[in-house]
N, C-alpha and C positions, 0 to 999 in steps of 0.2 A: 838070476839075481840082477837088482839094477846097479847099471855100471858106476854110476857115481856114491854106493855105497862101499866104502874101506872096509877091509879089517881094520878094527879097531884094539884086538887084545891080544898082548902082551910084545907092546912097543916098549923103547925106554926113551925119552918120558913116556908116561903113562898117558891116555887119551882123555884129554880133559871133561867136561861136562858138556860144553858147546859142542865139540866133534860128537859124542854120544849122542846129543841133540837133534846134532843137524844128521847123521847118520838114520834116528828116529823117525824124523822130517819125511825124508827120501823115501824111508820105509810105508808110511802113509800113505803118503800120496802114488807111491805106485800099486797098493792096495786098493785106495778108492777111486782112484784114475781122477783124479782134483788134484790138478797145480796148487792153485788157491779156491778154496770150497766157498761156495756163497753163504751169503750171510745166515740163510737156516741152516745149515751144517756145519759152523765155524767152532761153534761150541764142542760137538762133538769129534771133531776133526781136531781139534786141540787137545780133546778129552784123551785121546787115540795117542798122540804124539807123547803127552805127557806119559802116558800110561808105558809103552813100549819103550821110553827112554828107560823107566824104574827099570823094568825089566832087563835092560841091558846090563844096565848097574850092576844088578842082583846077580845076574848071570857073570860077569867079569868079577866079582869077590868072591864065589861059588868054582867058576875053572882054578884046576891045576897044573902045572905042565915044569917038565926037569928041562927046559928046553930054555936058554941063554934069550932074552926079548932081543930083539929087533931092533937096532937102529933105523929111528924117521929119514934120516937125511940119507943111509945109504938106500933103503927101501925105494924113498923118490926117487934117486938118481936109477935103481933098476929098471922106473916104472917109464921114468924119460926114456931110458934109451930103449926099452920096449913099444914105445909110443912111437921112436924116429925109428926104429925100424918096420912099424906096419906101416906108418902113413908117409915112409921116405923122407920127414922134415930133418934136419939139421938140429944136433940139440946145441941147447945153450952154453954156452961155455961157462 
């Protein structure tokens, strides 16, 4: 899976449209191997992104789960100091 895609379901707050988006994004482009797709595939390359965002949608109003969401803010902080421990950095205070 590409690394700069999140979970994104069942945080509290909820994950906006933009993160669903940009999440979509990531998923494209590591499907067509296009950063930015040239001008004849631009169309369909948005076609793609819009289309897997709905999907996502659909999909996170469709899961259920008896399971308490997630705090954003704690999750980050797991994810920082997961990060300072593979790569040795110092996290932020």
């Amino acid at each position: 899976m590409c690394r700069n895609i999140k979970t994104l379901f069942n945080f509290d707050p909820p994950a906006t449209d933009e993160e669903i988006r940009d999440a979509a994004l990531q998923f494209v482009r590591k499907l067509s191997g296009f950063n930015a797709p040239s001008k004849a595939n631009r169309e369909a390359f948005d076609i793609a992104v819009d289309e897997v965002a709905a999907v996502a949608h659909r999909l996170f109003e469709s899961l259920e789960t008896t399971a308490q969401p997630k705090d954003r803010e704690e999750e980050a902080a797991k994810a920082r100091a997961r990060s300072a421990e593979r790569f040795g950095t110092k996290q932020p205070a």
